[in-house]
C-alpha positions as CSV (number, residue, x, y, z in Angstrom):
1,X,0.0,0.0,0.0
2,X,0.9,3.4,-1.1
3,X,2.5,5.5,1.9
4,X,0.4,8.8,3.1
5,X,2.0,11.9,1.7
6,X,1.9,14.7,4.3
7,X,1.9,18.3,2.8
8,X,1.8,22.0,4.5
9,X,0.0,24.2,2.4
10,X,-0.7,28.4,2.8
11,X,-3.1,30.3,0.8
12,X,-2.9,33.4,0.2
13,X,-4.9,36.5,2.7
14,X,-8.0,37.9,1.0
15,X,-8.3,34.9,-1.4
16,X,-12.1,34.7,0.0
17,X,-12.6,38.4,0.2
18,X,-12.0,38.6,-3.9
19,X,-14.0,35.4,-4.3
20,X,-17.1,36.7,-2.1
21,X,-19.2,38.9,-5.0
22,X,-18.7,36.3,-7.5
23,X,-20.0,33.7,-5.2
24,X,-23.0,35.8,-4.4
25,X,-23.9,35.4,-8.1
26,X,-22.7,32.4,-8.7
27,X,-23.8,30.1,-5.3
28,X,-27.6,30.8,-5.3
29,X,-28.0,29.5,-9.2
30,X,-26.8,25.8,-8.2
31,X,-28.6,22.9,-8.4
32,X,-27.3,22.2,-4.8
33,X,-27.5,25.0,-3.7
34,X,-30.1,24.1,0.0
35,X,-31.0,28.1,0.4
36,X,-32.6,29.4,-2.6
37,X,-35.3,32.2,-2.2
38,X,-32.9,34.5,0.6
39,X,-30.3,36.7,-0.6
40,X,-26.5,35.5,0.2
41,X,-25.0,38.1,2.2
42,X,-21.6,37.2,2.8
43,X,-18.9,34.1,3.5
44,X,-17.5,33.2,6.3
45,X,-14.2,31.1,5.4
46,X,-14.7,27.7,7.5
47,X,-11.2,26.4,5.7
48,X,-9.0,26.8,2.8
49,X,-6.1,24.6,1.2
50,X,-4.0,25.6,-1.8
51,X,-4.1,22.3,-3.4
52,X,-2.1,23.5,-6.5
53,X,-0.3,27.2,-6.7
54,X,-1.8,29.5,-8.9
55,X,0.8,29.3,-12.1
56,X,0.5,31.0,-15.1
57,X,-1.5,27.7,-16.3
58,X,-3.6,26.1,-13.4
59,X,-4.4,27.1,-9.6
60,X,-6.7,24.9,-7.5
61,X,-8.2,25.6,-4.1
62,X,-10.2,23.9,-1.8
63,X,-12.4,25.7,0.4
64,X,-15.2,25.0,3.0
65,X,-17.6,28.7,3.0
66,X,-20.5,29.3,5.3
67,X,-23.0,31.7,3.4
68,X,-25.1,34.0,5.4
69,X,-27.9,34.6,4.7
70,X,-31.5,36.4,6.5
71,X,-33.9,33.7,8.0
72,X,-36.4,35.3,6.2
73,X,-36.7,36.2,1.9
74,X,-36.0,39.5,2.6
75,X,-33.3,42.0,1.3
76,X,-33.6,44.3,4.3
77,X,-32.8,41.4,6.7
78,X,-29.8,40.7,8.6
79,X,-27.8,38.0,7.5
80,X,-27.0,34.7,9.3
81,X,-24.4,31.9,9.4
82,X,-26.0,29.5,7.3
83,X,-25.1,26.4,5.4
84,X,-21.5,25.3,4.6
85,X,-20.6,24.4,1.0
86,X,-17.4,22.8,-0.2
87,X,-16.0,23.9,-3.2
88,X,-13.4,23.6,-5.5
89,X,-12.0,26.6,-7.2
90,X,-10.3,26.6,-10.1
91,X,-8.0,29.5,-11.1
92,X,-6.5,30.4,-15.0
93,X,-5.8,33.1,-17.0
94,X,-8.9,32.2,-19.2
95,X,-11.0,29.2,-19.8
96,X,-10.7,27.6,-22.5
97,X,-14.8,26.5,-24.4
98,X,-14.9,23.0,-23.1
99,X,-15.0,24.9,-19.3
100,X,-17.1,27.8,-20.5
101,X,-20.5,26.3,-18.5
102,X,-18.0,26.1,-15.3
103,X,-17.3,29.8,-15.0
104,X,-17.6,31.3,-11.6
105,X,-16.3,34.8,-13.0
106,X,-13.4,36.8,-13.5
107,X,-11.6,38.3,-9.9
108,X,-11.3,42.2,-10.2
109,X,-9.2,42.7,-7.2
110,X,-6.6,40.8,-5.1
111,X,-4.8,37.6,-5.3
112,X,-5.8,36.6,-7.7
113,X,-7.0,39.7,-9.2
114,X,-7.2,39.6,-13.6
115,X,-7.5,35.6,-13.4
116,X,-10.9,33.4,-14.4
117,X,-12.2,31.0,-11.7
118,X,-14.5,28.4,-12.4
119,X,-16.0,25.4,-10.9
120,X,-12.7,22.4,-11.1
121,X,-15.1,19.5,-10.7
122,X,-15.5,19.6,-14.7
123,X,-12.0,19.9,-15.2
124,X,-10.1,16.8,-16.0
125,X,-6.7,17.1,-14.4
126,X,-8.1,18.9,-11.2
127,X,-10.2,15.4,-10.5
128,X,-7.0,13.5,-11.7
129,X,-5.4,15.3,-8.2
130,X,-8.0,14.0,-5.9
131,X,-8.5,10.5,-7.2
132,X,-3.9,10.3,-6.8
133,X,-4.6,11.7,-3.1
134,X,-6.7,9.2,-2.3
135,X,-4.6,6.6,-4.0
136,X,-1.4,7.9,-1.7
137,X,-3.9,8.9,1.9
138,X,-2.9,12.3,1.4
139,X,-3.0,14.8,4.5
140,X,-2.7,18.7,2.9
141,X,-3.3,21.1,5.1
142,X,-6.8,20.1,7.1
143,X,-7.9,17.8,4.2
144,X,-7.0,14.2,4.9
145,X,-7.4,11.3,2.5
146,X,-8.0,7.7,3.4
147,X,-9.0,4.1,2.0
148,X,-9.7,0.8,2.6
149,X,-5.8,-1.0,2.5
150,X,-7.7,-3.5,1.1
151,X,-8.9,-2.3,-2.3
152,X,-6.6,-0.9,-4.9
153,X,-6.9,2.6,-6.7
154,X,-5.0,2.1,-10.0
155,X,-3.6,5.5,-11.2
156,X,-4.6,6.8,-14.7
157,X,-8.2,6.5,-14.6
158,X,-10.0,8.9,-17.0
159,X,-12.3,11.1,-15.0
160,X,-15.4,12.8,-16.5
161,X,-18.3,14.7,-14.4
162,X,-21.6,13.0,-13.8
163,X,-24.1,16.2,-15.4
164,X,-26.9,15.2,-14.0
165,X,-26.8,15.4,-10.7
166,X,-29.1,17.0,-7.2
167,X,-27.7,17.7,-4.6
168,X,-24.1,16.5,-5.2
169,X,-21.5,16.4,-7.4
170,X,-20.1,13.4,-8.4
171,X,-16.9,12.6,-10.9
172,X,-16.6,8.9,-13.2
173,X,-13.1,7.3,-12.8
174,X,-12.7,5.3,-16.3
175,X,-16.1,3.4,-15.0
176,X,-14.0,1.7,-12.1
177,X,-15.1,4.6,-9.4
178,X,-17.2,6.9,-8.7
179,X,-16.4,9.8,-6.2
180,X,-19.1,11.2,-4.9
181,X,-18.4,15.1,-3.5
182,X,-21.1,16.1,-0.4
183,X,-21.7,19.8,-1.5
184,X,-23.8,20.8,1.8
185,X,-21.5,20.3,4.8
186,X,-21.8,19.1,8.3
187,X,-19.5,18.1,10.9
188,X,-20.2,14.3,12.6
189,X,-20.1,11.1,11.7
190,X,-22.0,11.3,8.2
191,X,-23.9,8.5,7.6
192,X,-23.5,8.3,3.9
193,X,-20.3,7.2,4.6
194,X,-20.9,5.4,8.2
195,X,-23.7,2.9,6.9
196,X,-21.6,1.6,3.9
197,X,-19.0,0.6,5.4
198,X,-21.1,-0.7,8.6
199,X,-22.6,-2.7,5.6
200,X,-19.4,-3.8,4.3
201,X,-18.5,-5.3,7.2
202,X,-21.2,-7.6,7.4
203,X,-20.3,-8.1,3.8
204,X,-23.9,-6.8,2.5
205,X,-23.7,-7.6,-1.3
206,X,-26.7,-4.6,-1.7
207,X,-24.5,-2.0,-1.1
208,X,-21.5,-0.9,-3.1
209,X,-18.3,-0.8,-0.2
210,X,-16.3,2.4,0.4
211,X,-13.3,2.3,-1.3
212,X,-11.6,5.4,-0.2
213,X,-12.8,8.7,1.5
214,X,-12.4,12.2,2.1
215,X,-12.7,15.0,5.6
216,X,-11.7,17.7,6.8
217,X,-9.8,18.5,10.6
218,X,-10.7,21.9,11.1
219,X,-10.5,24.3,13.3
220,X,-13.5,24.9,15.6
221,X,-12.8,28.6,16.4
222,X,-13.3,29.0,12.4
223,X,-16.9,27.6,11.9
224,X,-19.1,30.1,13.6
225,X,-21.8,27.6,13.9
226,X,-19.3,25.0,15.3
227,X,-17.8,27.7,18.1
228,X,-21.1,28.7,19.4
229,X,-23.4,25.5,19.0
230,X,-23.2,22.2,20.8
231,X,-20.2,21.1,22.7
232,X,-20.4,17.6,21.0
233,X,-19.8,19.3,17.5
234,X,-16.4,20.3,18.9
235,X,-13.2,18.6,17.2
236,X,-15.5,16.9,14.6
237,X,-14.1,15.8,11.5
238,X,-16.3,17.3,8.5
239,X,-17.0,14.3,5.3
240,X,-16.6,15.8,1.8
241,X,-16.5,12.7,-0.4
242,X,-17.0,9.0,-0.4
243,X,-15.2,6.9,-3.5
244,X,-16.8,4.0,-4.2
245,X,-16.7,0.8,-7.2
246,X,-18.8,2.5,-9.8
247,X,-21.7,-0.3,-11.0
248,X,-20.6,0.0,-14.8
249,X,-24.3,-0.2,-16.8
250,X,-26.4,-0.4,-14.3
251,X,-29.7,1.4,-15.0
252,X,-31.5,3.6,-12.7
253,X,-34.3,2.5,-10.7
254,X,-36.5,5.6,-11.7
255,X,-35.4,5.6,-15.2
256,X,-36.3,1.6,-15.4
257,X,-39.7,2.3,-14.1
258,X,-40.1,4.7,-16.3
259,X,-38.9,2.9,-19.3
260,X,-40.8,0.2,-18.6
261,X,-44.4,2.2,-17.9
262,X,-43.8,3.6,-21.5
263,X,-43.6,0.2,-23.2
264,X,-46.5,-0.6,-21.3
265,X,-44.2,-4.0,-19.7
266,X,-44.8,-5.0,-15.9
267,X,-42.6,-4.0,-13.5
268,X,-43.7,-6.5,-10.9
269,X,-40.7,-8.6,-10.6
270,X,-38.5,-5.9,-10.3
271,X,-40.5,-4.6,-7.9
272,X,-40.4,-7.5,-5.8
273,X,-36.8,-8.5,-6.4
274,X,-36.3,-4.9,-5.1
275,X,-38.0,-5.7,-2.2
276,X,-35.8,-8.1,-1.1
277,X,-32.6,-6.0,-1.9
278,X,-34.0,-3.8,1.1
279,X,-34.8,-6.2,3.2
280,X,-31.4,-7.7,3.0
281,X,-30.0,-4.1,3.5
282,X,-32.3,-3.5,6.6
283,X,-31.4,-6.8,8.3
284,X,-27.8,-5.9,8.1
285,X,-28.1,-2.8,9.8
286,X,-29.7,-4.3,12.2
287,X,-26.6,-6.5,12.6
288,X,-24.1,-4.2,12.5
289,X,-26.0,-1.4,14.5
290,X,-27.6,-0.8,17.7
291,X,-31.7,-1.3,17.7
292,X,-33.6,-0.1,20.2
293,X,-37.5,-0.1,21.4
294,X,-40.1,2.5,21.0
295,X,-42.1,2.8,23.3
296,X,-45.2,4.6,24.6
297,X,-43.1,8.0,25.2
298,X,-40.9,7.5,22.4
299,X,-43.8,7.0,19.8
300,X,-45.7,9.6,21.2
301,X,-42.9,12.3,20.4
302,X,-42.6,10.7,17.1
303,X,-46.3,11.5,16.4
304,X,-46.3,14.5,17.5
305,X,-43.7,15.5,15.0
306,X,-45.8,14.4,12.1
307,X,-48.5,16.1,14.2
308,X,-46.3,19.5,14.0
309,X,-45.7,19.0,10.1
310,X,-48.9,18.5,9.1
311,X,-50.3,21.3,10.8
312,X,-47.5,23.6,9.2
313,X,-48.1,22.1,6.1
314,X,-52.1,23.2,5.8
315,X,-50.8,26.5,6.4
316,X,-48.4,26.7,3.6
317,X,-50.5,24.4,1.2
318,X,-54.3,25.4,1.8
319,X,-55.4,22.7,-0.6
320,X,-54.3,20.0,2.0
321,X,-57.0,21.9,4.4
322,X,-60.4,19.8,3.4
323,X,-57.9,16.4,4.1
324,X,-56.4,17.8,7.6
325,X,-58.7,15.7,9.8
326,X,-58.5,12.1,7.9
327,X,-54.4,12.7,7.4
328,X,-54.2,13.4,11.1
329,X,-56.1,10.3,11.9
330,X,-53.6,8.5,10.3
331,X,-51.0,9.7,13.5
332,X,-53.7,9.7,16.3
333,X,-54.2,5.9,15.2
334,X,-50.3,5.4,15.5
335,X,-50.2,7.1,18.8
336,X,-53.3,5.4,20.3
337,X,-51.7,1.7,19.7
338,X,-48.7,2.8,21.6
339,X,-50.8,4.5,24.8
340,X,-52.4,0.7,24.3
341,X,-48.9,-1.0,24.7
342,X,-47.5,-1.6,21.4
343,X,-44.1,-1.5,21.0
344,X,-42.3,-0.9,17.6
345,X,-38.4,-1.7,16.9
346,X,-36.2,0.3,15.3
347,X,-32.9,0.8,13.8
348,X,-30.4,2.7,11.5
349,X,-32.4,2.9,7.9
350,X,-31.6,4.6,4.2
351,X,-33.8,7.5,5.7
352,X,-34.4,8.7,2.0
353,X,-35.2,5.8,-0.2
354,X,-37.2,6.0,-3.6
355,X,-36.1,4.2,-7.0
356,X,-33.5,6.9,-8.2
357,X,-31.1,5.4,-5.3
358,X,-31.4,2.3,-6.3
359,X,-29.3,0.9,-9.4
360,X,-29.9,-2.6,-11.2
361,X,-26.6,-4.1,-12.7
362,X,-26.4,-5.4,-16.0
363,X,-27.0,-8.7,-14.4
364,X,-30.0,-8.1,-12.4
365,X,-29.2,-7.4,-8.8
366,X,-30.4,-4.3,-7.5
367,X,-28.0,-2.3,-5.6
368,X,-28.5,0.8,-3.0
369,X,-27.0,4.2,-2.8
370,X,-26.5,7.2,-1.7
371,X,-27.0,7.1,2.4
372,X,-27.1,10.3,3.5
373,X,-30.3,10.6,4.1
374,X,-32.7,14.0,3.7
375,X,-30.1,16.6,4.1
376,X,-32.3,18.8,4.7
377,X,-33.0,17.7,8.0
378,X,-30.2,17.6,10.9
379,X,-27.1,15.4,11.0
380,X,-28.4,14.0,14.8
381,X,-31.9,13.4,13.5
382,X,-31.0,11.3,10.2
383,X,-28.4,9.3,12.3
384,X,-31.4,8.5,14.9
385,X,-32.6,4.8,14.9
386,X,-36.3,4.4,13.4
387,X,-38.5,1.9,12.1
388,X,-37.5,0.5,8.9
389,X,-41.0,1.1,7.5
390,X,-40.2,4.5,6.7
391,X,-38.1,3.2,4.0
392,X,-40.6,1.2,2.7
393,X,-43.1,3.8,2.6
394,X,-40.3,6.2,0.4
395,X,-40.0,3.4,-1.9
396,X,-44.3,3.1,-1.9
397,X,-44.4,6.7,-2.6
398,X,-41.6,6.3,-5.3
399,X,-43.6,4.0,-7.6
400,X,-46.4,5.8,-7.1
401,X,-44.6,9.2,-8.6
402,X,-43.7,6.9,-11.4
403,X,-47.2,5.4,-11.9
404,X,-48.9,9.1,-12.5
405,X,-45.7,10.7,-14.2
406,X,-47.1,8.6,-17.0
407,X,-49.4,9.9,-19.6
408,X,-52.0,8.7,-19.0
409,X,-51.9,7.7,-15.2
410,X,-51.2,4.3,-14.2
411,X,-52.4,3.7,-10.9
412,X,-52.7,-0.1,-11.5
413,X,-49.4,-0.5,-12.0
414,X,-48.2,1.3,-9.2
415,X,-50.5,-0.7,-6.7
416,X,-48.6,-4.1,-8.5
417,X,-45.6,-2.8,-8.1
418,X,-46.5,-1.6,-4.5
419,X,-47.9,-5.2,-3.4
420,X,-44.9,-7.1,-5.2
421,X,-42.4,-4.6,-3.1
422,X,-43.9,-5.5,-0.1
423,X,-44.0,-9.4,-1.2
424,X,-40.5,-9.5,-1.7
425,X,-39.7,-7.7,1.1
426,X,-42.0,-10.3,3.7
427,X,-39.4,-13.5,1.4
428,X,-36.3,-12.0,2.4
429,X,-37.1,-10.7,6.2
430,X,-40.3,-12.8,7.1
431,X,-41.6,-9.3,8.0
432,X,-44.7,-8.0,5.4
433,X,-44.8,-4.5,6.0
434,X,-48.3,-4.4,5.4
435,X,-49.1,-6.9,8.2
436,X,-48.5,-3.5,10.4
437,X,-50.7,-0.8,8.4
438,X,-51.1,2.1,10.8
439,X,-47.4,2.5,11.2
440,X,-47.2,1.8,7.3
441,X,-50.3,4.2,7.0
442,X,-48.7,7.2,9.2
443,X,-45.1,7.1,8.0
444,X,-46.5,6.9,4.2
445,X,-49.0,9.9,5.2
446,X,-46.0,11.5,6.3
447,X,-43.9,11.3,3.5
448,X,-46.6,12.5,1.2
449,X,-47.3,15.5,3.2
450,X,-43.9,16.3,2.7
451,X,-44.3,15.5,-1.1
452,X,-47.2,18.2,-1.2
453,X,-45.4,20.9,0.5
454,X,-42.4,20.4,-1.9
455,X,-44.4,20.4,-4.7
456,X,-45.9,23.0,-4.5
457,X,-43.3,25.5,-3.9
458,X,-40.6,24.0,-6.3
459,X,-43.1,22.2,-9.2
460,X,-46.6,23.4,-8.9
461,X,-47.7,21.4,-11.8
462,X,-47.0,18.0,-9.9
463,X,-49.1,18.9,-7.2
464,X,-51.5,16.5,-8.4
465,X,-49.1,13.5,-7.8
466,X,-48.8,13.2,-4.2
467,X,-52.4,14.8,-3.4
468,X,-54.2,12.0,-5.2
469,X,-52.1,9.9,-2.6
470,X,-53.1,12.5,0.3
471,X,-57.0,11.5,-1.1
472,X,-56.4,8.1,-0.3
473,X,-54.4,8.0,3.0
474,X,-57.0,10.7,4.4
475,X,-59.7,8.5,3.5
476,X,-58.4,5.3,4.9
477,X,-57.9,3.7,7.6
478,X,-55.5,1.0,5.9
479,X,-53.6,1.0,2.6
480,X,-55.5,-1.1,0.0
């Protein structure tokens, strides 16, 4: 194995400050960008490395930037230590066309003042650096790079950036790896990286293992979040990317589905054969990971949460208002079989599961990706055990979305697909979800009151989609 290469980097003072008006413009207009709607009003530099000098030809720097912004959409309001994004910066005296659609901007004023910088991810020889540092377990500056001693990185892998892509980046290493960059940025234990390799220690086939991975050490005084929030923060390491064996034709789960609804084929075998891949990814967890028992208290905090959300959500969304009292039914119900005794087990999940993280390779198996979780909600809360029915009732949700995206509407199929699912689930855990249908009923309620708020503020037009589900959960006592 390749010996870790050590390296003391500087960068230069102001290098933010001559950044920070073209990442105003620049920030807000990305697809990952988690803020959108308030005004960025400044940076706060969390860390920076100078992971190549700024030559006459090519500069590169890593930085990790806390944008401020108001709590509020307002203009007039003060701004606020927001999110943290990691970003690479690329620096050269001008970009040549196959970069153009990377451009940041051009730097009027200091260090780096008359130069273009631009976003490195799509830029060939910057990705080259990162995949040779985690090759070698690099330490510059507060980046560190590690891997498994066990799998090999061969050098010389063509990279090319993955276009389409959420709320990530993530660069193609000659279809052997794929290096999957976190944009948003926490300190703790990230469980995108946590749960895989949990996984591949029980050697869970579902799951591709972690190959090699990327943090940051940094200092607490420099995250304003960090020096003022919870002690436990303190001395965290923060994750930035996770490499893993790229699954070389797989096709996309959503993709598939959709595929498949336009040729008018079934999809009730993959469905099912899906199934099972997440119940053999569940049962894992629950090896490698501490479960625990809800009980009357713990459930009752949990519904009131749903509780909460609802109730904000008929505020924001007034047609959910004629369906408030049958959704909230569907929590009350959960909540009165716990007051009666009923205890539920849970466990570490996906926390975000629908078909686009799930990948079928070219010979069939169906594999599962991308652990983070809704980043959206906090790091503590998506590392929190909880019953593995919410999974499922993403993934009931997911064909569902698929189902009605067609034209016209297939609920049919979705209901196949949706009882197959569960099928193959019950073969590979002895467990059908659907023998337990208020919990199934209130975390599936859940999700698509979630669904209707987004909806409706990012894609009006598929409002329709999940309130045909709200419809039937309000009306319902059980899933059909």
């Amino acid at each position: 194995m390749s010996e870790a290469v050590t390296r003391t980097v500087t960068t230069p003072p102001g290098l933010l400050a001559s950044l920070d008006p073209l990442l105003r413009e620049w920030l807000p207009r990305q697809r990952w960008f988690a803020g959108k709607g308030r005004p960025v009003t400044g940076f706060t530099l969390v860390e920076a490395t100078e992971l190549l000098p700024p030559s006459a030809k090519l500069g590169l720097y890593h930085l990790l930037v806390r944008a401020h912004q108001p709590l509020v959409p307002s203009h007039g309001a003060p701004g606020h230590p927001g999110d943290c994004y990691q970003l690479l910066i690329g620096v050269r005296e001008a970009l040549p066309p196959r970069l153009a659609p990377a451009l940041i901007g051009h730097v009027p004023a200091g260090p780096l003042a008359g130069r273009t910088v631009y976003d490195a991810l799509h830029d060939t020889r910057p990705a080259e650096l990162l995949l040779e540092a985690l090759r070698t377990r690099a330490r510059i500056g507060a980046l560190r790079f590690e891997r498994d001693p066990g799998q090999d990185i061969r050098s010389g892998l063509v990279p090319r950036v993955v276009t389409a892509e959420q709320s990530n980046s993530s660069i193609v290493y000659g279809d052997t790896f794929i290096l999957k960059l976190l944009r948003r940025i926490v300190p703790g234990v990230n469980p995108d990286l946590e749960l895989p390799l949990a996984l591949a220690r029980e050697g869970c086939p579902r799951v591709p293992a972690p190959t090699a991975w990327m943090v940051a050490d940094v200092d607490p005084a420099a995250d304003p979040v960090v020096s003022t929030g919870p002690v436990d923060l303190v001395g965290q390491p923060y994750v930035l990317g996770v490499l893993q064996p790229f699954v070389q034709g797989a096709s996309d789960g959503w993709e598939l589905a959709l595929r498949e609804l336009a040729k008018g084929e079934d999809f009730a075998a993959e469905a099912r054969a899906l199934g099972r891949a997440t119940a053999e990814v569940h049962t894992a967890l629950a090896r490698a990971l501490p479960t625990v028992t809800l009980g009357h208290v713990q459930v009752r905090l949990m519904v009131d949460g749903m509780i909460e959300r609802l109730d904000a959500a008929v505020q924001a969304v007034p047609a959910l208002r004629p369906y408030a009292g049958g959704l909230r039914s569907a929590f009350t119900a959960l909540g009165d079989l716990a007051a009666e005794g009923r205890t539920w087990t849970a466990q570490r999940v996906h926390g975000d599961l629908h078909l686009g993280q799930c990948l079928r390779s070219p010979t069939g198996e169906w594999k599962v990706i991308d652990f983070e979780g809704e980043p959206a909600r906090p790091l503590a809360e998506r590392r929190m055990p909880q019953p593995a029915v919410r999974d499922v009732a993403g993934m009931l949700r997911s064909f569902d979305y698929a189902a009605r995206s067609a034209d016209p509407p297939q609920p049919d199929w979705a209901e196949t697909c949706r009882s197959a699912y569960c099928s193959g689930y019950a073969d590979a855990s002895g467990r059908d979800p659907r023998t337990d249908p208020v919990l199934l009923r209130a975390y599936e309620t859940d999700k698509a009151i979630y669904e209707v708020v987004y909806e409706a503020r990012h894609r009006p037009d598929w409002l329709p989609v999940p309130l045909a589900a709200i419809d039937r959960l309000a009306a319902s006592g059980h899933l059909t």
